[in-house]
Each structure stands twice: as C-alpha cells, then as structure tokens.
PDBQT receptor file of N, H, CA, C and O in Angstrom, charges set to zero:
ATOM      1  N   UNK A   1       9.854  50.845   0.581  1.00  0.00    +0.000 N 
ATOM      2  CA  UNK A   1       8.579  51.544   0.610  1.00  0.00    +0.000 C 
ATOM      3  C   UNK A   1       8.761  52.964   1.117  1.00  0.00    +0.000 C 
ATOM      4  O   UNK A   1       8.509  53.932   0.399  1.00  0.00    +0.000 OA
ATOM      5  N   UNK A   2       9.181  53.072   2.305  1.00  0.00    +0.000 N 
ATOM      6  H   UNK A   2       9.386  52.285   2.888  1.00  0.00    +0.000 HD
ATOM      7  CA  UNK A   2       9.761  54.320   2.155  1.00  0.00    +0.000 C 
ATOM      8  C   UNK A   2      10.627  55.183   1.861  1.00  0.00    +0.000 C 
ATOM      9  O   UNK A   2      10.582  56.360   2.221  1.00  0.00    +0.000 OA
ATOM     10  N   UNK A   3      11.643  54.586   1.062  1.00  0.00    +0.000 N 
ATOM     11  H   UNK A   3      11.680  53.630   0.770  1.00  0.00    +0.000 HD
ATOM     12  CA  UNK A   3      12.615  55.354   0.613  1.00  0.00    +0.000 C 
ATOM     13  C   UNK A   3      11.865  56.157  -0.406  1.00  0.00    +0.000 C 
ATOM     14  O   UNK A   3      12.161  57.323  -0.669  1.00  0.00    +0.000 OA
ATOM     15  N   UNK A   4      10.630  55.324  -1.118  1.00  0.00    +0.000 N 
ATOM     16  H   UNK A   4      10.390  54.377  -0.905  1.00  0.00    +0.000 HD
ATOM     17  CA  UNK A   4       9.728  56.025  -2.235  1.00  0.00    +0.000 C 
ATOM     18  C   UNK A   4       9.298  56.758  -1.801  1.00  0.00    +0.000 C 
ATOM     19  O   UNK A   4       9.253  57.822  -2.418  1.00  0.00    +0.000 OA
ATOM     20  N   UNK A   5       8.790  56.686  -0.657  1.00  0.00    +0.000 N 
ATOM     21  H   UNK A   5       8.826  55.821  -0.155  1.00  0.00    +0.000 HD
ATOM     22  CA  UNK A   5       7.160  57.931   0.078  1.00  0.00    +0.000 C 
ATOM     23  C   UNK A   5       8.567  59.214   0.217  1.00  0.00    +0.000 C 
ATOM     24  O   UNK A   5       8.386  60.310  -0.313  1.00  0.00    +0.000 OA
ATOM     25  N   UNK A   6      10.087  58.882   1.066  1.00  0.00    +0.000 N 
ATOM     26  H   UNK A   6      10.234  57.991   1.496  1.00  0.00    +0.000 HD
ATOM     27  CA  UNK A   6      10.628  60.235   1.033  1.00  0.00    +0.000 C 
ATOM     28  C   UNK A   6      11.326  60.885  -0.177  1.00  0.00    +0.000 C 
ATOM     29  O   UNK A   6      11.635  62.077  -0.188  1.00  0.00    +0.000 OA
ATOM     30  N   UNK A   7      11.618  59.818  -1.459  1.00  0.00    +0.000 N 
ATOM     31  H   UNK A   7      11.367  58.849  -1.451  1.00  0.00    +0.000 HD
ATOM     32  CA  UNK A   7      12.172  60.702  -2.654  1.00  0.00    +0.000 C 
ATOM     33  C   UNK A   7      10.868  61.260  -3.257  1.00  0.00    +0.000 C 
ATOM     34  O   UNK A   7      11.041  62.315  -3.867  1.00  0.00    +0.000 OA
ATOM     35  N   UNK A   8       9.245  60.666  -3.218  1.00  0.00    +0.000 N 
ATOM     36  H   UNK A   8       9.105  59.810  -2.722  1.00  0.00    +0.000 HD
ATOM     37  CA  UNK A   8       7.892  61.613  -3.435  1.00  0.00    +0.000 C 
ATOM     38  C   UNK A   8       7.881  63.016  -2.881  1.00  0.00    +0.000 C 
ATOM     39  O   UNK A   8       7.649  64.089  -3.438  1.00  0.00    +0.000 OA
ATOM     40  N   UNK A   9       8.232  62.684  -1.483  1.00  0.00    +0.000 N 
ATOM     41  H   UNK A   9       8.421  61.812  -1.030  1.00  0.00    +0.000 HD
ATOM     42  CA  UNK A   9       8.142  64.273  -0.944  1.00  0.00    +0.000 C 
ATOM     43  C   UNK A   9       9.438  64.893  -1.524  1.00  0.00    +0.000 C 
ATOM     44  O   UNK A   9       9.426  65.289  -2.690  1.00  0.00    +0.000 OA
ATOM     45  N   UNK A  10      10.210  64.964  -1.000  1.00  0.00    +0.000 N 
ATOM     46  H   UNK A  10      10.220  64.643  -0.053  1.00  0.00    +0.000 HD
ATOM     47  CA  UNK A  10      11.664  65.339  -1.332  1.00  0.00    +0.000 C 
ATOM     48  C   UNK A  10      11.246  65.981  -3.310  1.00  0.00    +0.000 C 
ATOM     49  O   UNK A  10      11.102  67.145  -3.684  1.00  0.00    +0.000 OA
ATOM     50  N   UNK A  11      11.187  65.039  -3.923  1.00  0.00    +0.000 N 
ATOM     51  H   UNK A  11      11.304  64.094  -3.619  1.00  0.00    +0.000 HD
ATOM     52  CA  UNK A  11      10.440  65.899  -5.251  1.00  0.00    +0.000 C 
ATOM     53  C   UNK A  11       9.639  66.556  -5.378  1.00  0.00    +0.000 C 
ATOM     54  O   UNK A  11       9.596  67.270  -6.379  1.00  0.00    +0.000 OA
ATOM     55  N   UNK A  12       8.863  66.589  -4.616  1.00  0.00    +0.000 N 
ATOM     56  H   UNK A  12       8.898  66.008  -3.802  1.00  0.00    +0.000 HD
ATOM     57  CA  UNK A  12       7.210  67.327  -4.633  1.00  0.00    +0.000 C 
ATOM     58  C   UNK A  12       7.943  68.734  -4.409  1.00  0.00    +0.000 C 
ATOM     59  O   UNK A  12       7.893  69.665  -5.213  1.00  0.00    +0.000 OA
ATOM     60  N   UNK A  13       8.629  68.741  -3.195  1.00  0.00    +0.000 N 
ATOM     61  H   UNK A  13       8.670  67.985  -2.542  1.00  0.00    +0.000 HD
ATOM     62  CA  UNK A  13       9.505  70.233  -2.388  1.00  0.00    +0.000 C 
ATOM     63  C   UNK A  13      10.204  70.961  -3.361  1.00  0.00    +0.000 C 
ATOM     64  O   UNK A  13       9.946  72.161  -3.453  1.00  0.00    +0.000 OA
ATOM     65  N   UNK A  14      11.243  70.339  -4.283  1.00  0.00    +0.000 N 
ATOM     66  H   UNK A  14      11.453  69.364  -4.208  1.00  0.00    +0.000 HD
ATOM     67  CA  UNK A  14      11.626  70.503  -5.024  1.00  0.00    +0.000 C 
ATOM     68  C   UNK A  14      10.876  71.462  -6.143  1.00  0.00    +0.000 C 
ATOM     69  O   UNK A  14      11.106  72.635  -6.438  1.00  0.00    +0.000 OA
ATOM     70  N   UNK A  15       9.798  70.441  -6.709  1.00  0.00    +0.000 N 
ATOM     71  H   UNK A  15       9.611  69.488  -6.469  1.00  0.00    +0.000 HD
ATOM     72  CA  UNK A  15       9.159  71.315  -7.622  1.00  0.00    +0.000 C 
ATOM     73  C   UNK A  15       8.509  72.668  -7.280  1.00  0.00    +0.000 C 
ATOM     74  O   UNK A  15       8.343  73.663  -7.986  1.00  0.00    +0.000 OA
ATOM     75  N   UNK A  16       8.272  72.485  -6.331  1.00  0.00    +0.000 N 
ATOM     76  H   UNK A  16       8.407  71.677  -5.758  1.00  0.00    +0.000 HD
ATOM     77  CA  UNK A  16       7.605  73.998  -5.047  1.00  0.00    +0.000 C 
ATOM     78  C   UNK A  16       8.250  74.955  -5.166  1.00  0.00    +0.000 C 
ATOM     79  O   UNK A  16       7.828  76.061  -5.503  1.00  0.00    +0.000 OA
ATOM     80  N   UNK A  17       9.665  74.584  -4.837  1.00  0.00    +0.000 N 
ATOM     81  H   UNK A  17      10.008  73.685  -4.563  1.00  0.00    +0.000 HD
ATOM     82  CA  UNK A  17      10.551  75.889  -4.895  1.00  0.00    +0.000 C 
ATOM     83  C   UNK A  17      10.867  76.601  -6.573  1.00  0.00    +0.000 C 
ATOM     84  O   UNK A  17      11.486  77.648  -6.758  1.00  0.00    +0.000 OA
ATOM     85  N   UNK A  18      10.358  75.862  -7.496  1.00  0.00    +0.000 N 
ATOM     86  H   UNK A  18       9.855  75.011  -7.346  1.00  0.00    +0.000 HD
ATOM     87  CA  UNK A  18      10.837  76.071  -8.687  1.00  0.00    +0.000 C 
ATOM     88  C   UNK A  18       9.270  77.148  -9.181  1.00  0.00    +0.000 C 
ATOM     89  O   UNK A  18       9.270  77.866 -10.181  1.00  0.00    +0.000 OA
ATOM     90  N   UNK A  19       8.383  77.045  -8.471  1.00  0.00    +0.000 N 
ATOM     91  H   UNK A  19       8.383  76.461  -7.659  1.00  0.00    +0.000 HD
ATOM     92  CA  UNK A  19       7.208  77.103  -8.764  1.00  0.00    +0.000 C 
ATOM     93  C   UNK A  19       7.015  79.108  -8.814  1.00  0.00    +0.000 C 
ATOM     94  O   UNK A  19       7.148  79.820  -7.819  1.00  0.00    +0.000 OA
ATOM     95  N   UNK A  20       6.846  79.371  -9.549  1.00  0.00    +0.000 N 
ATOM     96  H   UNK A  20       6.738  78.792 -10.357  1.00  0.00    +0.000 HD
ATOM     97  CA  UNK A  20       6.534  81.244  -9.677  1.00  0.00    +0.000 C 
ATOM     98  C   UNK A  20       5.010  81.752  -9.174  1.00  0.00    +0.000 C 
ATOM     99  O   UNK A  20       3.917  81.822  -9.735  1.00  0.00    +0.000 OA
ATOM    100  N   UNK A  21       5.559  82.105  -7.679  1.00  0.00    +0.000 N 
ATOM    101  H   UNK A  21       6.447  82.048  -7.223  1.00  0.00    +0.000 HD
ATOM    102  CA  UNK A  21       4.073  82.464  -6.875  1.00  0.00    +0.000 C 
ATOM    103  C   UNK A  21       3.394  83.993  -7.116  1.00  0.00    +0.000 C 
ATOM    104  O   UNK A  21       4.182  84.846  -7.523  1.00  0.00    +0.000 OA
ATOM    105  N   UNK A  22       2.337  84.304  -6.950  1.00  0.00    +0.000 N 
ATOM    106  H   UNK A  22       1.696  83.611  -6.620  1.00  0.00    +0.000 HD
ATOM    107  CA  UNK A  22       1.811  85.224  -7.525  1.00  0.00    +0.000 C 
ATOM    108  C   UNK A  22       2.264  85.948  -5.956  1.00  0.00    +0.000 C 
ATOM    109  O   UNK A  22       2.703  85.377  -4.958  1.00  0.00    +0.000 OA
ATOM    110  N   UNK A  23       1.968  87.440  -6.183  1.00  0.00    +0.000 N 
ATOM    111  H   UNK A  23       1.612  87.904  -6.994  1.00  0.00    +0.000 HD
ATOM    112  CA  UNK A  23       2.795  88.477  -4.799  1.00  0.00    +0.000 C 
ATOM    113  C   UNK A  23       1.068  88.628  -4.608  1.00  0.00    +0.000 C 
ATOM    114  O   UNK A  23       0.155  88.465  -5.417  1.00  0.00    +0.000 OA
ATOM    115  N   UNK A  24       1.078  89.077  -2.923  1.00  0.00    +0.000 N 
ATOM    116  H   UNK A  24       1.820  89.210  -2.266  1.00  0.00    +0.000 HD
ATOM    117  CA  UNK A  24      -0.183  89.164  -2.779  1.00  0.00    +0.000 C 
ATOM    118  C   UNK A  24      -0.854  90.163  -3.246  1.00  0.00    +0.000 C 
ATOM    119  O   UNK A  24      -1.935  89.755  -3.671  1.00  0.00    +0.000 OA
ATOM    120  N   UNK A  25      -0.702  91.502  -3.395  1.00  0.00    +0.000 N 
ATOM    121  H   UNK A  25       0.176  91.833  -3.050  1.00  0.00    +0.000 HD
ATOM    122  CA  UNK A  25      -1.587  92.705  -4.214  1.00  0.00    +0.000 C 
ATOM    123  C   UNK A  25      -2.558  91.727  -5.669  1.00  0.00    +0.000 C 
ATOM    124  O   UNK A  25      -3.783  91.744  -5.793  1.00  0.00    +0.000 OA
ATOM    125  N   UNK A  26      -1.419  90.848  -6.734  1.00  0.00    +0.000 N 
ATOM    126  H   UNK A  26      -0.424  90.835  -6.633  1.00  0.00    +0.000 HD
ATOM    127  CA  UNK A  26      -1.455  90.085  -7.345  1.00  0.00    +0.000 C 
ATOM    128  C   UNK A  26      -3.035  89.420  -7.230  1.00  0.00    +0.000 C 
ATOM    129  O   UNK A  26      -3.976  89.710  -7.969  1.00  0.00    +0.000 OA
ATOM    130  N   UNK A  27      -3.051  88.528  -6.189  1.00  0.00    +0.000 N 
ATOM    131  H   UNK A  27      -2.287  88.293  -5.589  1.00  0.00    +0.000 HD
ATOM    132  CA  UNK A  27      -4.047  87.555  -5.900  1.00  0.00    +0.000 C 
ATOM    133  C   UNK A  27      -5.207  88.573  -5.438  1.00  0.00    +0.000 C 
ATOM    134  O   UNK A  27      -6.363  88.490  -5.852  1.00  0.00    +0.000 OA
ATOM    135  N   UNK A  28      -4.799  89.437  -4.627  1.00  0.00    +0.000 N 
ATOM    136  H   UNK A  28      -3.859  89.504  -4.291  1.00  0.00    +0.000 HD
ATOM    137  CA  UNK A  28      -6.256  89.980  -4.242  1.00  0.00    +0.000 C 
ATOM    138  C   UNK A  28      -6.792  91.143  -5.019  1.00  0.00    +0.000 C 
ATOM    139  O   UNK A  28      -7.785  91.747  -4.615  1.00  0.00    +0.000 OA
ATOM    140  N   UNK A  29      -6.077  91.524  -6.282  1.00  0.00    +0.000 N 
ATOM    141  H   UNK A  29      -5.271  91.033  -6.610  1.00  0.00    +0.000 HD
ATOM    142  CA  UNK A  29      -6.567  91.976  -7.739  1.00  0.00    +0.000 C 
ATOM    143  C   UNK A  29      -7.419  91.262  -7.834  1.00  0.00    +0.000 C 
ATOM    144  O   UNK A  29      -8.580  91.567  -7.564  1.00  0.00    +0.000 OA
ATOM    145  N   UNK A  30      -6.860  89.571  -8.445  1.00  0.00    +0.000 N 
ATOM    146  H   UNK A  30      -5.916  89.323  -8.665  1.00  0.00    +0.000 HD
ATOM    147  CA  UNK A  30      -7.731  88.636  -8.979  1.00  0.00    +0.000 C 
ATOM    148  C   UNK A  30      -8.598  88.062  -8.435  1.00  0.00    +0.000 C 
ATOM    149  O   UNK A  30      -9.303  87.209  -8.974  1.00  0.00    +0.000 OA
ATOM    150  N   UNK A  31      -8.677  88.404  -7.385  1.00  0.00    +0.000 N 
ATOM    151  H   UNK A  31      -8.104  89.097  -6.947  1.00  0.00    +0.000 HD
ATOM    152  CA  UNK A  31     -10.188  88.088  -6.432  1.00  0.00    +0.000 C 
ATOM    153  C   UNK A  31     -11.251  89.087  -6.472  1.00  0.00    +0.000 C 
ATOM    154  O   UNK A  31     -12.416  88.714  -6.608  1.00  0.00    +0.000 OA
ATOM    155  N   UNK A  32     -10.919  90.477  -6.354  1.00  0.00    +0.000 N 
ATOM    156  H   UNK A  32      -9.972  90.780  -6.244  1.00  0.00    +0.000 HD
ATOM    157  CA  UNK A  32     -11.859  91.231  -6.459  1.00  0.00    +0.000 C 
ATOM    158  C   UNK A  32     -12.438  91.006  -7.931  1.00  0.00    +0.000 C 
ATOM    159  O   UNK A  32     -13.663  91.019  -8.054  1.00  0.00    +0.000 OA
ATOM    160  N   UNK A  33     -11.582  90.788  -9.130  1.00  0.00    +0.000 N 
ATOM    161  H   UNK A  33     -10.587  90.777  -9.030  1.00  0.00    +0.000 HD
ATOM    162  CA  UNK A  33     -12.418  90.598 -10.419  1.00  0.00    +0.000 C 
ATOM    163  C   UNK A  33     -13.024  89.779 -10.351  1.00  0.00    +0.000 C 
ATOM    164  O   UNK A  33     -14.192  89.902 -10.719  1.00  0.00    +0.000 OA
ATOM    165  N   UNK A  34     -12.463  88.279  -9.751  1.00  0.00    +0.000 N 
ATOM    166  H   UNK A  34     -11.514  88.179  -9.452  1.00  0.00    +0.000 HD
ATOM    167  CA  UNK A  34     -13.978  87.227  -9.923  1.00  0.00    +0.000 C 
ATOM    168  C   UNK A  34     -15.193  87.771  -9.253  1.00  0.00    +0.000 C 
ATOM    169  O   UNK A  34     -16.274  87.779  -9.841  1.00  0.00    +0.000 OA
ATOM    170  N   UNK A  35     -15.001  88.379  -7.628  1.00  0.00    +0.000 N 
ATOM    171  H   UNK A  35     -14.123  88.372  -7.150  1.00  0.00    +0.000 HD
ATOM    172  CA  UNK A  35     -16.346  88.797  -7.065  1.00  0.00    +0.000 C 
ATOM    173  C   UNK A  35     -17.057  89.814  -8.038  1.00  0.00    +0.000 C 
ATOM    174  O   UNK A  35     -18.183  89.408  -8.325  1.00  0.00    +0.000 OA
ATOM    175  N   UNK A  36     -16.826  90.673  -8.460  1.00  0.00    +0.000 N 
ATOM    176  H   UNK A  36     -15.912  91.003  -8.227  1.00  0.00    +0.000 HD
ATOM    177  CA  UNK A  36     -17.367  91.746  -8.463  1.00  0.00    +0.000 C 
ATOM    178  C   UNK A  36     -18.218  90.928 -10.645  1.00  0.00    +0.000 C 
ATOM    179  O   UNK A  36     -19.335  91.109 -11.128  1.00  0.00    +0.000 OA
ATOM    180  N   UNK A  37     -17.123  90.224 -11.173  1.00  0.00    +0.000 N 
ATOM    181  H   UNK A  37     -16.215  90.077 -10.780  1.00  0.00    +0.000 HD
ATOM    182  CA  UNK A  37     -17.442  89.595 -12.372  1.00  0.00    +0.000 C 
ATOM    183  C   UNK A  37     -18.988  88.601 -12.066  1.00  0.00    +0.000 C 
ATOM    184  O   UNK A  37     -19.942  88.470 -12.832  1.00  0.00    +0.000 OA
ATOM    185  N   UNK A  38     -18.777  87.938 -10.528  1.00  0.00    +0.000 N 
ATOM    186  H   UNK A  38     -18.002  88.044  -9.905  1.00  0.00    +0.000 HD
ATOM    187  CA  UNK A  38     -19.613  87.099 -10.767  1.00  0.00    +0.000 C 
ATOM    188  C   UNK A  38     -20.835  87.786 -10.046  1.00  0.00    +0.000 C 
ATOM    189  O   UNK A  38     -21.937  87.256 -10.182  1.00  0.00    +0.000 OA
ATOM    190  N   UNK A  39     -20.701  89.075  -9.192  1.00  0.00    +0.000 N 
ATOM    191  H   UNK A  39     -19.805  89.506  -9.081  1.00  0.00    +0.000 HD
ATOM    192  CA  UNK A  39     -22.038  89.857  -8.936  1.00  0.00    +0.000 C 
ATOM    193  C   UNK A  39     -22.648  90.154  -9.977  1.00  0.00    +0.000 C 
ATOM    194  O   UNK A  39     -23.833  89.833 -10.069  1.00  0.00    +0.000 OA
ATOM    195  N   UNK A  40     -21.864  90.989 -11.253  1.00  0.00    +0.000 N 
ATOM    196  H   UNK A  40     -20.902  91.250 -11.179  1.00  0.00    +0.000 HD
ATOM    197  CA  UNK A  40     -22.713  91.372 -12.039  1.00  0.00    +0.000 C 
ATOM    198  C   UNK A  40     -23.381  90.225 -13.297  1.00  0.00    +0.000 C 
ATOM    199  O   UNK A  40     -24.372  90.470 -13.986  1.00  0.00    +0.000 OA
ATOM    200  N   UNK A  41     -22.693  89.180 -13.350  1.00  0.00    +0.000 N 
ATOM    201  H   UNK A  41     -21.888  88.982 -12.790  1.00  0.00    +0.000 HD
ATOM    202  CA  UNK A  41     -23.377  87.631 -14.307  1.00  0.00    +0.000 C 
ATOM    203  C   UNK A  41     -24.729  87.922 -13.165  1.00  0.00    +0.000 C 
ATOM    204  O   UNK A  41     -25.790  88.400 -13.566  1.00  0.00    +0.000 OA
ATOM    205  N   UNK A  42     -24.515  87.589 -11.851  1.00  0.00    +0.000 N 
ATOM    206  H   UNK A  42     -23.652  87.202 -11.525  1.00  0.00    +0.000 HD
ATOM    207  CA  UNK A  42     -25.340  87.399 -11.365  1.00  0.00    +0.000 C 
ATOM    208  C   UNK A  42     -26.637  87.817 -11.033  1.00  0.00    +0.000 C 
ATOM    209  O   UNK A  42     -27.610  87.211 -10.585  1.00  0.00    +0.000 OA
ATOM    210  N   UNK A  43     -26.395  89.247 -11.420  1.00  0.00    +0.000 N 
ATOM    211  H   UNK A  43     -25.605  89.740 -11.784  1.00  0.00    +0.000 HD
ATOM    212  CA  UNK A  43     -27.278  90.168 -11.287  1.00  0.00    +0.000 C 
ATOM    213  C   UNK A  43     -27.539  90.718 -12.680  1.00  0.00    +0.000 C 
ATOM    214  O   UNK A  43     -28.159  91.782 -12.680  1.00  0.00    +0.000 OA
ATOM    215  N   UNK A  44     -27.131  90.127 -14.107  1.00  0.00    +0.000 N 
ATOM    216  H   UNK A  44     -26.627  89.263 -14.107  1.00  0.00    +0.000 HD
ATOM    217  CA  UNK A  44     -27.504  89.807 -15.331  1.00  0.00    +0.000 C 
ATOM    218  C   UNK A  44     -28.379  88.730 -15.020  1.00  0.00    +0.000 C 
ATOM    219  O   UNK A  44     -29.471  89.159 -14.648  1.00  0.00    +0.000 OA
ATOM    220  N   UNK A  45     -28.302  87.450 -15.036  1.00  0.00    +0.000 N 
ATOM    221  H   UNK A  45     -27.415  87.101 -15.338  1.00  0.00    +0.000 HD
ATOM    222  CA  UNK A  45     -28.997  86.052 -15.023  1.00  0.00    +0.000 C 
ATOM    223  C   UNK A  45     -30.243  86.482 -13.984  1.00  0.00    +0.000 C 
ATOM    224  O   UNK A  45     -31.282  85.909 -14.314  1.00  0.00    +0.000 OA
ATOM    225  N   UNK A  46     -30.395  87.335 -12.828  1.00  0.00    +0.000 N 
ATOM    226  H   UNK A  46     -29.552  87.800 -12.560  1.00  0.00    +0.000 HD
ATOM    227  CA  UNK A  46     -31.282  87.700 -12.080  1.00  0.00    +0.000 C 
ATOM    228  C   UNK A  46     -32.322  88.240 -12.866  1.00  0.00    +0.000 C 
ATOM    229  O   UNK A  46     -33.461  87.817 -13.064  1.00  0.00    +0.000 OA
ATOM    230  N   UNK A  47     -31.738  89.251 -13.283  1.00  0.00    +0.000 N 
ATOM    231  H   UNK A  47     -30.813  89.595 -13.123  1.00  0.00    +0.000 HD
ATOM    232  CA  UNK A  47     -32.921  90.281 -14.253  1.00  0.00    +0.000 C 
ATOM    233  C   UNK A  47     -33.568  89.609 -15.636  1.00  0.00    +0.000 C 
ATOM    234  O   UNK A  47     -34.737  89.793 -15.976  1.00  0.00    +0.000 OA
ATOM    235  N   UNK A  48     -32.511  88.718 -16.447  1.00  0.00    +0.000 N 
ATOM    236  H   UNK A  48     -31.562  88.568 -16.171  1.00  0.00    +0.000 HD
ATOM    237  CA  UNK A  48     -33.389  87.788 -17.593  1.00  0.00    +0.000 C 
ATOM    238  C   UNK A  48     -34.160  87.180 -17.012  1.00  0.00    +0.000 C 
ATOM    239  O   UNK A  48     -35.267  87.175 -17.551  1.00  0.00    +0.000 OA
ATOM    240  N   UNK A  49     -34.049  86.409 -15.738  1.00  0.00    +0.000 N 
ATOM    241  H   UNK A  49     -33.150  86.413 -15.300  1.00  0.00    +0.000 HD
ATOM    242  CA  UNK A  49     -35.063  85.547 -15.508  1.00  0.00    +0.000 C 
ATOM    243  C   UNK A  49     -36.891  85.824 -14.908  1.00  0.00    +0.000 C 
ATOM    244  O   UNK A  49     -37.975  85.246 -14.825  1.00  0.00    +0.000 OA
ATOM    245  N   UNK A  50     -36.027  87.481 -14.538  1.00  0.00    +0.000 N 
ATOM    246  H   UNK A  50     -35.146  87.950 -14.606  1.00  0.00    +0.000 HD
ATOM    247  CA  UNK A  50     -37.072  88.162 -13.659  1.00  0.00    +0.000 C 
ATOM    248  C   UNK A  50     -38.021  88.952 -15.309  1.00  0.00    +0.000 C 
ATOM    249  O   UNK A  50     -39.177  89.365 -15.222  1.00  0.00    +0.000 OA
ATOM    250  N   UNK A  51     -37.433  88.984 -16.270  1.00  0.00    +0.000 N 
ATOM    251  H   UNK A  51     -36.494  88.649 -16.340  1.00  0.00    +0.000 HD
ATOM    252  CA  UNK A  51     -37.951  89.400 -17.492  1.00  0.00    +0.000 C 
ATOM    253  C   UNK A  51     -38.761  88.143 -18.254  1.00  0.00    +0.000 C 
ATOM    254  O   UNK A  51     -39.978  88.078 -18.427  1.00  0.00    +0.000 OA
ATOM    255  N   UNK A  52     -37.875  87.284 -18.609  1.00  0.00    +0.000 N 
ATOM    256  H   UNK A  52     -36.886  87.337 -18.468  1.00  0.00    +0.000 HD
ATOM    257  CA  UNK A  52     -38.492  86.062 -18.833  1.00  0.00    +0.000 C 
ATOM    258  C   UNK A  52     -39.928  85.480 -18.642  1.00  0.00    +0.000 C 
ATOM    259  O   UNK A  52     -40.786  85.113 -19.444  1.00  0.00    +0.000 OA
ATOM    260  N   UNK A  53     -39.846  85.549 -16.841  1.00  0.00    +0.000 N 
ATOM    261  H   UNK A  53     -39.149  85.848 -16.189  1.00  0.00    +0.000 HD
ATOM    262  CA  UNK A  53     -40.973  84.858 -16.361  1.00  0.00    +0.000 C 
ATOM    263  C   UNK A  53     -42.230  86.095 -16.290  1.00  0.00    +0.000 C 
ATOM    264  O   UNK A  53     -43.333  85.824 -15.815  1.00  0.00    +0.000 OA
ATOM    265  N   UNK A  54     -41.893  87.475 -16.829  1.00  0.00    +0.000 N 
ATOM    266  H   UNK A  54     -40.997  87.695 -17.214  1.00  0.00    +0.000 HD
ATOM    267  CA  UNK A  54     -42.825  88.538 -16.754  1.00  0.00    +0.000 C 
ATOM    268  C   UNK A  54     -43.497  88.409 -18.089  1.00  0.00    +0.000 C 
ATOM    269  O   UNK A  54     -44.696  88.647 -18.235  1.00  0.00    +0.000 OA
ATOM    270  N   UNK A  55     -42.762  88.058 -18.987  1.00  0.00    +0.000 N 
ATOM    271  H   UNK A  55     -41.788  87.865 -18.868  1.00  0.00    +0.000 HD
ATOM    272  CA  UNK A  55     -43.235  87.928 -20.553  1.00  0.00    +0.000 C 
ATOM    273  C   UNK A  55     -43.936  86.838 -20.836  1.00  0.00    +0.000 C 
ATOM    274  O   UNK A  55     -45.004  86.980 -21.431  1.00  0.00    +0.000 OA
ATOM    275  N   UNK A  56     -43.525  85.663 -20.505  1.00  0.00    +0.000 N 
ATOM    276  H   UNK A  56     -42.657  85.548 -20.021  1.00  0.00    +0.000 HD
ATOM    277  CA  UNK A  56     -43.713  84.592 -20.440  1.00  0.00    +0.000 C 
ATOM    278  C   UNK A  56     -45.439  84.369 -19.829  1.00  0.00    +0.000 C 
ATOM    279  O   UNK A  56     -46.309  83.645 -20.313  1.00  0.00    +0.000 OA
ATOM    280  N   UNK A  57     -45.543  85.516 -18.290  1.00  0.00    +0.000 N 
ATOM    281  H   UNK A  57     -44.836  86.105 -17.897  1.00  0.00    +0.000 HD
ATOM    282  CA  UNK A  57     -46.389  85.336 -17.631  1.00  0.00    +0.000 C 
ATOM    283  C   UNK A  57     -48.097  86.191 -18.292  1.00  0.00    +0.000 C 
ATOM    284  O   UNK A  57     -49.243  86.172 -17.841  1.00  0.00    +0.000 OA
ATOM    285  N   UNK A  58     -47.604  86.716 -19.264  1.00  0.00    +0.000 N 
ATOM    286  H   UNK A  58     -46.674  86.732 -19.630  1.00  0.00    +0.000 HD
ATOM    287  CA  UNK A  58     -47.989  87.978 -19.953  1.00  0.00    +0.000 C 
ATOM    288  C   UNK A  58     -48.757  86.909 -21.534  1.00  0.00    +0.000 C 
ATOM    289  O   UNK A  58     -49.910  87.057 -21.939  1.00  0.00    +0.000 OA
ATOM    290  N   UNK A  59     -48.020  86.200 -21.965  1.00  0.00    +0.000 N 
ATOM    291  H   UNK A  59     -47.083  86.079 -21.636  1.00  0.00    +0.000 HD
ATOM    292  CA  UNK A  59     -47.958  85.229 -22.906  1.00  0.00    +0.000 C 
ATOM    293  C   UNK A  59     -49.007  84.342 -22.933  1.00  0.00    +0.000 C 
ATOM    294  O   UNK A  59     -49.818  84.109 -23.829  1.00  0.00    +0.000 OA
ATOM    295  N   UNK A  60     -48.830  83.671 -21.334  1.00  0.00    +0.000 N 
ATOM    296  H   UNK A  60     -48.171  83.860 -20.606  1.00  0.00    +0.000 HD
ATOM    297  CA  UNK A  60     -50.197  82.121 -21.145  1.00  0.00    +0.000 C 
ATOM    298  C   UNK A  60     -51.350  83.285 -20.648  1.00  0.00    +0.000 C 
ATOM    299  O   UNK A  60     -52.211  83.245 -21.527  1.00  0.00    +0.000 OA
ATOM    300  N   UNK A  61     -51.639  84.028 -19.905  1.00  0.00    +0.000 N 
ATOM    301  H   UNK A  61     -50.940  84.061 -19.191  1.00  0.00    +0.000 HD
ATOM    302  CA  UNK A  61     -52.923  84.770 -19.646  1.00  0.00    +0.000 C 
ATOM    303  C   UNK A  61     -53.765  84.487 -20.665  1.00  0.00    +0.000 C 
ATOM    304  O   UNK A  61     -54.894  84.977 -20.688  1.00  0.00    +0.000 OA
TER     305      UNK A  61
C-alpha cells in the first residue's frame, strides 16, 4: 500500500519537473488581461441591461 502512495508521489514530482512554467512578468501579463477583459464585459453587460430595462420600461407605459 505504500510502496504505491510513494511511487504516486515520486511520479507526480517527476512529471513537475518536466512541466514548462510560465516566468512571472508572463503570468502577471495574463492577469491584467483577464481583469481589465472582464471590467470591460462587465461594464458592456452593465450598460445593455441598464438600456434594456430603459426601453423596455418606455414599451409597457
């Protein structure tokens, strides 16, 4: 039983080191694009809805 649990780890480590890590400048590129990607969806989806419910509200009167 444990000879399994240590050739699991022992492989797991293995594959780790084989593994191509991103350098940090890298990662915190790709962070600022999701934030700044998902401010502006967000602040798209803000304004349709804020249009939407103006037209909409304009519509049943």
């Amino acid at each position: 039983m444990f000879k399994k649990v240590k050739k699991f780890f022992s492989e797991v480590v293995a594959e780790l080191k084989k593994v191509s890590w991103s350098t940090r400048k890298e990662v915190i590129d790709a962070t600022w694009v999701v934030l700044i990607s998902s401010a502006l969806l967000g602040c798209y989806i803000a304004a349709s809805d804020f249009a939407l419910s103006k037209f909409l509200g304009l519509i049943v009167r």
